[in-house]
Structure formats: structure tokens, C-alpha cells
C-alpha positions as CSV (number, residue, x, y, z in Angstrom):
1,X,-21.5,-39.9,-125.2
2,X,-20.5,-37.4,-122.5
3,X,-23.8,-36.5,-120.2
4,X,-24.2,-33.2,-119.0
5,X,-23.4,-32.9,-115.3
6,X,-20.6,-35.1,-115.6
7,X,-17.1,-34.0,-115.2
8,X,-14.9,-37.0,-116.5
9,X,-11.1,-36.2,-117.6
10,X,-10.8,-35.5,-121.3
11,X,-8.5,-36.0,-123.7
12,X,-8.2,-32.5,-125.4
13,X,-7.0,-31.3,-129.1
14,X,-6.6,-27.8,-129.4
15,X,-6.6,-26.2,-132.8
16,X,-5.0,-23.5,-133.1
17,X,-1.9,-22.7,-130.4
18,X,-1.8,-19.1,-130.7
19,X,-2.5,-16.7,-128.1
20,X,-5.8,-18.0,-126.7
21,X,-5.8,-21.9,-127.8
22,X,-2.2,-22.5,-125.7
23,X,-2.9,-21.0,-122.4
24,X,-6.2,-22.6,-122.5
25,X,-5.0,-26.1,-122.7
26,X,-3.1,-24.8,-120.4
27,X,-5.3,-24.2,-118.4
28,X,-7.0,-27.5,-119.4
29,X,-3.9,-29.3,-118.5
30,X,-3.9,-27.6,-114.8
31,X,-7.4,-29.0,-114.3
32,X,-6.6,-32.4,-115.0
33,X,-7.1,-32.9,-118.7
34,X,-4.8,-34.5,-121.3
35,X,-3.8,-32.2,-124.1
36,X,-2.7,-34.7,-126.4
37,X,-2.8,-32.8,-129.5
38,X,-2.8,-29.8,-131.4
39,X,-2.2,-27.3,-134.7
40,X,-0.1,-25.2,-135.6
41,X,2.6,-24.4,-138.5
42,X,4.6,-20.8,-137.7
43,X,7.6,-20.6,-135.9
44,X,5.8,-18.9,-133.0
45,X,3.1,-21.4,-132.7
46,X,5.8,-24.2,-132.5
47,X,7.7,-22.2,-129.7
48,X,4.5,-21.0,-128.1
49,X,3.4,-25.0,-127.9
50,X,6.6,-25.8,-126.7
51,X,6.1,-23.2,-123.6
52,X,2.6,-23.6,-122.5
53,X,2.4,-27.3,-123.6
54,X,5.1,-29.2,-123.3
55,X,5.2,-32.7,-125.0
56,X,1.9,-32.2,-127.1
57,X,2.7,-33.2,-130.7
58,X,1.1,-30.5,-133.6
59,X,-0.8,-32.7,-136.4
60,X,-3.1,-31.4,-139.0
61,X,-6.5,-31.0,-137.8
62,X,-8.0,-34.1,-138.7
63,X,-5.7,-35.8,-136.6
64,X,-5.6,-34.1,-133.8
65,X,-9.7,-34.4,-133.3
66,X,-9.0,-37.9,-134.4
67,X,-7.6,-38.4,-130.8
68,X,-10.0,-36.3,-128.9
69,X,-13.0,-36.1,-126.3
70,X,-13.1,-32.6,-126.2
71,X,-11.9,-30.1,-129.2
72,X,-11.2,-26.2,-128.2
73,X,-11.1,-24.6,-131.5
74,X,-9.2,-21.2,-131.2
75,X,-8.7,-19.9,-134.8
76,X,-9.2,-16.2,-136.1
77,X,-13.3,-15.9,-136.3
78,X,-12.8,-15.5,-140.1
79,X,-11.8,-19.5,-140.1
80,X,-14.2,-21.2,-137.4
81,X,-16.8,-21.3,-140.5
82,X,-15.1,-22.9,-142.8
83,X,-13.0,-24.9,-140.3
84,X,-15.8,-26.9,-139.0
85,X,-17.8,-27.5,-142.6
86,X,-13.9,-29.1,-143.5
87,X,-13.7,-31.0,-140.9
88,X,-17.0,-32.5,-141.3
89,X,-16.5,-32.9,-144.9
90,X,-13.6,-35.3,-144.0
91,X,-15.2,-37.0,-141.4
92,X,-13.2,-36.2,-138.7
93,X,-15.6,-35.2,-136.6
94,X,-16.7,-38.1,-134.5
95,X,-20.1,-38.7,-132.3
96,X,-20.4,-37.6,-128.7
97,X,-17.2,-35.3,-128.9
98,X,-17.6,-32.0,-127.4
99,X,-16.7,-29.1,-129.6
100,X,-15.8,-25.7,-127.9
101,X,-14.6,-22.2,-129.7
102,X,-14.1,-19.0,-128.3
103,X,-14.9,-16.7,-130.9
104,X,-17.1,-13.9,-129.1
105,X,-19.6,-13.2,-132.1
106,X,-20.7,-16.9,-132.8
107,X,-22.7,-18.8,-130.6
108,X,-23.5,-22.7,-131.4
109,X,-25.6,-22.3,-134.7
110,X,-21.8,-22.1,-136.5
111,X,-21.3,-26.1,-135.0
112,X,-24.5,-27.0,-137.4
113,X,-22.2,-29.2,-139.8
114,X,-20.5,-31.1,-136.8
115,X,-23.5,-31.9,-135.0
116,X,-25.2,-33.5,-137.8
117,X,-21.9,-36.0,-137.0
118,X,-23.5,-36.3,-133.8
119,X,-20.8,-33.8,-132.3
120,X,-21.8,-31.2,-129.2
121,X,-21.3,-27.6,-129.5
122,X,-20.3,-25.2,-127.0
123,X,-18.9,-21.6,-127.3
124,X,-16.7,-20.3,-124.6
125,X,-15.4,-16.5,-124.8
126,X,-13.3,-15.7,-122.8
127,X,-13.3,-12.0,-122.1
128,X,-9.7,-10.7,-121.2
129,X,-7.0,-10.4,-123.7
130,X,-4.0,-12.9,-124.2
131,X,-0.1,-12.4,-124.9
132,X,0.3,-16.4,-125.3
133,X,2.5,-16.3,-122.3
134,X,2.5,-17.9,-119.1
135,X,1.1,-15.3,-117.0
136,X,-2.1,-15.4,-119.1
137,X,-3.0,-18.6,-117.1
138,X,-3.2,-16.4,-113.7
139,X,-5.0,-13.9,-115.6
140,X,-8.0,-17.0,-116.1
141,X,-8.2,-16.4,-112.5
142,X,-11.7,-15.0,-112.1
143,X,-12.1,-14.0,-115.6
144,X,-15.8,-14.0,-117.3
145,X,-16.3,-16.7,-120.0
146,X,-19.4,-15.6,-122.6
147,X,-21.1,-19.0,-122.8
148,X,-23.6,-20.5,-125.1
149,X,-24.5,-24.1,-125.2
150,X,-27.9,-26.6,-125.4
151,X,-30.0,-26.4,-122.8
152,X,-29.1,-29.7,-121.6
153,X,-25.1,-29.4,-121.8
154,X,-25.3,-26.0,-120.2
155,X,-23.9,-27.7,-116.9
156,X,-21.2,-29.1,-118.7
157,X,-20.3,-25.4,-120.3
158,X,-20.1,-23.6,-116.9
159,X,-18.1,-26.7,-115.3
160,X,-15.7,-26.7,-118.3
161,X,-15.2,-22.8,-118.0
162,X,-14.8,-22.7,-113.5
163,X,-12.1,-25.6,-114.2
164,X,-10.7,-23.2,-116.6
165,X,-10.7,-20.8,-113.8
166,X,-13.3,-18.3,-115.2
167,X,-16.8,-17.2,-114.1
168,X,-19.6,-18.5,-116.4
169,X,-22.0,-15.7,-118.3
170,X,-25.0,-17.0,-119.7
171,X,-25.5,-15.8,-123.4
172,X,-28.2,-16.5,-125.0
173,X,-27.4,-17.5,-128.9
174,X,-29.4,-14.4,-130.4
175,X,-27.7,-12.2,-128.2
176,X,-24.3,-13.0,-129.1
177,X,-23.8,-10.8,-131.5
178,X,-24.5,-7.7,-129.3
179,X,-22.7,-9.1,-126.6
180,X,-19.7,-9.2,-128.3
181,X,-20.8,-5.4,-130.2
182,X,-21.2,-4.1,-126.8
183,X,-17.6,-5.9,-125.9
184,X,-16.0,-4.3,-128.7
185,X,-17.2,-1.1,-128.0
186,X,-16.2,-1.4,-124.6
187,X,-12.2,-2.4,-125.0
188,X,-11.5,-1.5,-128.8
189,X,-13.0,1.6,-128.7
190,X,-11.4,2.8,-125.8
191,X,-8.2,2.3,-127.2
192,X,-8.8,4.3,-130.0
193,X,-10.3,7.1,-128.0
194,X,-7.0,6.7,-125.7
195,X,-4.6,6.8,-128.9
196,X,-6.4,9.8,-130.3
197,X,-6.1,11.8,-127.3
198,X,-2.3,10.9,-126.6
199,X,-2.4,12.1,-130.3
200,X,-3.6,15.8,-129.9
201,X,-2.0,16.3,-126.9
202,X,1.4,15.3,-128.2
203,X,0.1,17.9,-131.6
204,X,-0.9,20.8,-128.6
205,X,3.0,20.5,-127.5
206,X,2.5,18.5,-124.3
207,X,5.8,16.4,-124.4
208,X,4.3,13.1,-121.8
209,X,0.7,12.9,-122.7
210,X,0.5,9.2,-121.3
211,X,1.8,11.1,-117.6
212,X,-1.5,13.4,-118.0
213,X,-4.0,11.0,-119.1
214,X,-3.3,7.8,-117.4
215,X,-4.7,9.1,-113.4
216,X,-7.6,11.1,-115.5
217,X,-9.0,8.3,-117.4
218,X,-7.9,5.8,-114.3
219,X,-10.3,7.8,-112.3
220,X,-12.8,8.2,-115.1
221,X,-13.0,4.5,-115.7
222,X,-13.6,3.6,-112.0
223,X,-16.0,6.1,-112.0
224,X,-18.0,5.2,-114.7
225,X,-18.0,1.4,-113.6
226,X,-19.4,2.8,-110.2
227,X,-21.6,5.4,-110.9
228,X,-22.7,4.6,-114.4
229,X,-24.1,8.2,-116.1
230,X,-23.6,10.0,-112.8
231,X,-19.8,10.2,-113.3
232,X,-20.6,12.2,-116.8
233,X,-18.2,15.3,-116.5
234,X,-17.6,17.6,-118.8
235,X,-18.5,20.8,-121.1
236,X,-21.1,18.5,-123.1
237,X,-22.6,17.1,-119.9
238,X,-22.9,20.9,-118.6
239,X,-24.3,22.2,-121.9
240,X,-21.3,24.4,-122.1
241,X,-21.4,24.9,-126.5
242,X,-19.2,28.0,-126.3
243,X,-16.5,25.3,-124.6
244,X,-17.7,22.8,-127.4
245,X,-17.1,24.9,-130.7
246,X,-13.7,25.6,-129.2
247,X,-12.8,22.5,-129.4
248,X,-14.2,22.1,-132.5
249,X,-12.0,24.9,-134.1
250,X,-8.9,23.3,-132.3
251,X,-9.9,19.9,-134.5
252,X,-11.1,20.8,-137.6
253,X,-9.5,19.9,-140.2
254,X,-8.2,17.0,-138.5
255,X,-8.8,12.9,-138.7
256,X,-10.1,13.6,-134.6
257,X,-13.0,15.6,-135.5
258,X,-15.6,13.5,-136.9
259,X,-15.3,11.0,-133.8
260,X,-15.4,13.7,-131.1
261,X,-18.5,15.4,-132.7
262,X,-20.1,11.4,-132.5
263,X,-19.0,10.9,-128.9
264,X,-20.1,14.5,-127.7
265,X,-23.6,13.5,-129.5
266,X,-23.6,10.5,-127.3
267,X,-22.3,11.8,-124.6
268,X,-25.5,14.5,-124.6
269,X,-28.1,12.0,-125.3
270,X,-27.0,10.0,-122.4
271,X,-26.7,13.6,-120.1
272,X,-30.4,14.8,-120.8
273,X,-31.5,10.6,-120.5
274,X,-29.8,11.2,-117.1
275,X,-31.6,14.3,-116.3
276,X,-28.4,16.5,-116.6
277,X,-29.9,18.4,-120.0
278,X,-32.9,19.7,-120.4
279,X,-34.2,20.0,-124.2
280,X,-33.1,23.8,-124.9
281,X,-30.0,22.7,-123.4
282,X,-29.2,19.6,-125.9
283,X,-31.4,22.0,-128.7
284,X,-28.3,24.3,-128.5
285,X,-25.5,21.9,-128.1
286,X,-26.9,20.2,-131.0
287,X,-26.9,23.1,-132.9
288,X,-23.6,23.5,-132.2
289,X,-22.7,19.7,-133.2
290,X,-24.4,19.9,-136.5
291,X,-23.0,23.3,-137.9
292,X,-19.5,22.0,-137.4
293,X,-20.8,18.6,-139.2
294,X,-22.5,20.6,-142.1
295,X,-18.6,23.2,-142.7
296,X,-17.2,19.2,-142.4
297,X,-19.2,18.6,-146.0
């Protein structure tokens, strides 16, 4: 078996070439490993494995961690369940292999059936988003890596992930699930809030929203990194509700509503947290906030 601290070279399988799983045996490759297998059955996976890594043969599953020291597992979260109870119902796992996935909401408790084969479970998240291309492997550069592992193959986590050419992040297993909540909120969200404002400003006549929005939430975004709740701006943060119900008349009746009354409830909370409110303040605002919820009924 493979002792922590140690960083031999491994032979690597990757299931699943799609967007993540290639450019990280990629990346694997570049560090010195031997991708010598991996899975995949569409068209784009074939010509995706051909790209990132040339030469590797695609097998079924059971073959390809037949012929491995290390297996990255980089299916859709929906699969990595159900993946790792089939392999182990095959026996394909096999003892002192190291196991990694990257799924963001799992930690190592989903690796329970493999490591009853004597298997070592790791979960690596890479937090950045992939387009399965090769610029994704300079994108690695310097990128955070969720990781959970054992205690005593924590070493060997971090060492896998600073070859891969991220930056560790400890993550406790009980924890993962917030992580990746607070993850989701962070980069789904905002693309939703981004979409739904190109949206009404396109509906209010503006011909290039994108042109307006993209310095504003540039700025907005550096601020908030910065400065945290001191770069709250705004007619919520000021208590402004006669500025509030106007823009509640300009989006009633629309799907925009309901999730700016949500975010300007937030966004209060967090002003008088701040100090920015005081309770009459977010008494009124809220006032304002629930009327416009109640005519919504």
C-alpha cells in the first residue's frame, strides 16, 4: 500500500473524460504520472481523450481500475454513488489503491463500499470551471482544490492536488456540504442574478445591457471581495423604500420579482448586521418588502 507522505509515480485511470476528468489527467500526466486508462463512450469524450490524452485507451470501468494505482473518478455527482457500490460489487476495486473524485458535495463517507476492499478515499474539488480544453490545464495554475481525506493520507491529498497545480483547502467531511452550498451560491447564483438583470434591462429598451453591467458588477465584485459588507451600495443599504417600491412596481408581474424582494431582504439584514440600518430603518423597508410579497399572493 501507498503510505502517506510518499509521492511515488502512479499509474492513473480516469473515469470519466469529460470536462474535468481529461484535463486532470492531464494535468496528472504533466506531473509525471502514467495515465494508462480511461472511460468514455460519446463522440466528444473520444475526441476530448484524444486531445488532452493522447494514446490512453478508453475500457469499461472495471478495466481501467484493473490497471491502476490511483483512480480519479470524474462522473456527474448523480453517478459517483452508484459508481463505486458497482465497482465494488464486481471486484474491481483492489487493496491499497487510492481513489479520488471531485464532486464538491461528497466528502469520503461516499468511498464506504471501496474501502471495505481495502481501497483509500480522497475527494478533490477543484474549484474553477472547465471547457475540456487545453487551456483549462493553465487555469490549474493556482486554483483551490476542496480536500477531504483520512487523517493520515491527508499529506498525500495536498501533494496530489500542488502536483496538480492547485492550492489545497482543508474541508472537513461534515462541512462539505456547506462548502459546496456556499460555492453554489457564490458562482451559480450570480449568474442567474447577472442573466436577470441583462434581462430587464434589454425589457426597459437598453439595446447593450452586457456594455452597462459588465464595469458596474466588475467593480462591485472587487469590491465586495475587498471590503466584504462595506461595499453594500444601494437604495436597500440606505433605507431608501420609496426607491424600493418603485422598483417593485417596475417588476411586478414579472418572473424577477420574487428573487429581488429575497435579495433586498438579504441585502438589509446584512446592512443593519453591518451597522448601516438601524431597526426603524429595516422596520420600514420591511414593510415595504412584505406588502409587495402579500399583492404577490
Amino acid at each position: 500500500m501507498i503510505q502517506s507522505g510518499d509521492a511515488p509515480r502512479l499509474r492513473v485511470a480516469v473515469v470519466g473524460v469529460g470536462r474535468v476528468g481529461s484535463v486532470l489527467g492531464a494535468a496528472l500526466s504533466r506531473a509525471g504520472h502514467r495515465v494508462v486508462a480511461g472511460t468514455g463512450v460519446s463522440a466528444e469524450s473520444q475526441r476530448r481523450a484524444a486531445r488532452l490524452l493522447p494514446g490512453v485507451p478508453l475500457t469499461p470501468a472495471d478495466e481501467a481500475v484493473a490497471q491502476a494505482d490511483l483512480v480519479l473518478l470524474t462522473v456527474p455527482d448523480s453517478e459517483l454513488a452508484g459508481l463505486i457500490q458497482g465497482l465494488a460489487s464486481t471486484g474491481a476495486w483492489q487493496v491499497g489503491q487510492l481513489a479520488v473524485h471531485t464532486s464538491g458535495a461528497s466528502g469520503v463517507a461516499v468511498f464506504d463500499p471501496a474501502v471495505s476492499a481495502g481501497v483509500v478515499g480522497m475527494a478533490l474539488h477543484p474549484v474553477m470551471t472547465f471547457a475540456g480544453r487545453p487551456e483549462d490545464l493553465q487555469r490549474l495554475d493556482g486554483a483551490a482544490f476542496g480536500v477531504t481525506a483520512p487523517e493520515e493520507f491527508r499529506p498525500v491529498a495536498e501533494t496530489l492536488v500542488l502536483e496538480l497545480g492547485g492550492e489545497p483547502v482543508w474541508v472537513p467531511e461534515a462541512a462539505r456540504p456547506g462548502y459546496h452550498a456556499a460555492l453554489s451560491m457564490g458562482s451559480n447564483h450570480l449568474v442567474t442574478l447577472v442573466n436577470d438583470s441583462r434581462d430587464v434591462l434589454a425589457a426597459a429598451g437598453v439595446e447593450d445591457p452586457t456594455r452597462l453591467l459588465a464595469p458596474l458588477l466588475a467593480a462591485a465584485l472587487d469590491n465586495s471581495l475587498r471590503l466584504a459588507d462595506e461595499a453594500l451600495t444601494g437604495p436597500v443599504s440606505r433605507g431608501d423604500r420609496g426607491t424600493l417600491e418603485a422598483h417593485i412596481r417596475a417588476l411586478r408581474g414579472t418572473a424577477y420579482l420574487q428573487p429581488y424582494l429575497a435579495m433586498a431582504l438579504r441585502t438589509m439584514q446584512r446592512a443593519h448586521a453591518a451597522g448601516r440600518l438601524s431597526r426603524l430603518q429595516c422596520a420600514d423597508l420591511l414593510e415595504g418588502i412584505e406588502h409587495a410579497e402579500d399583492e404577490g399572493r
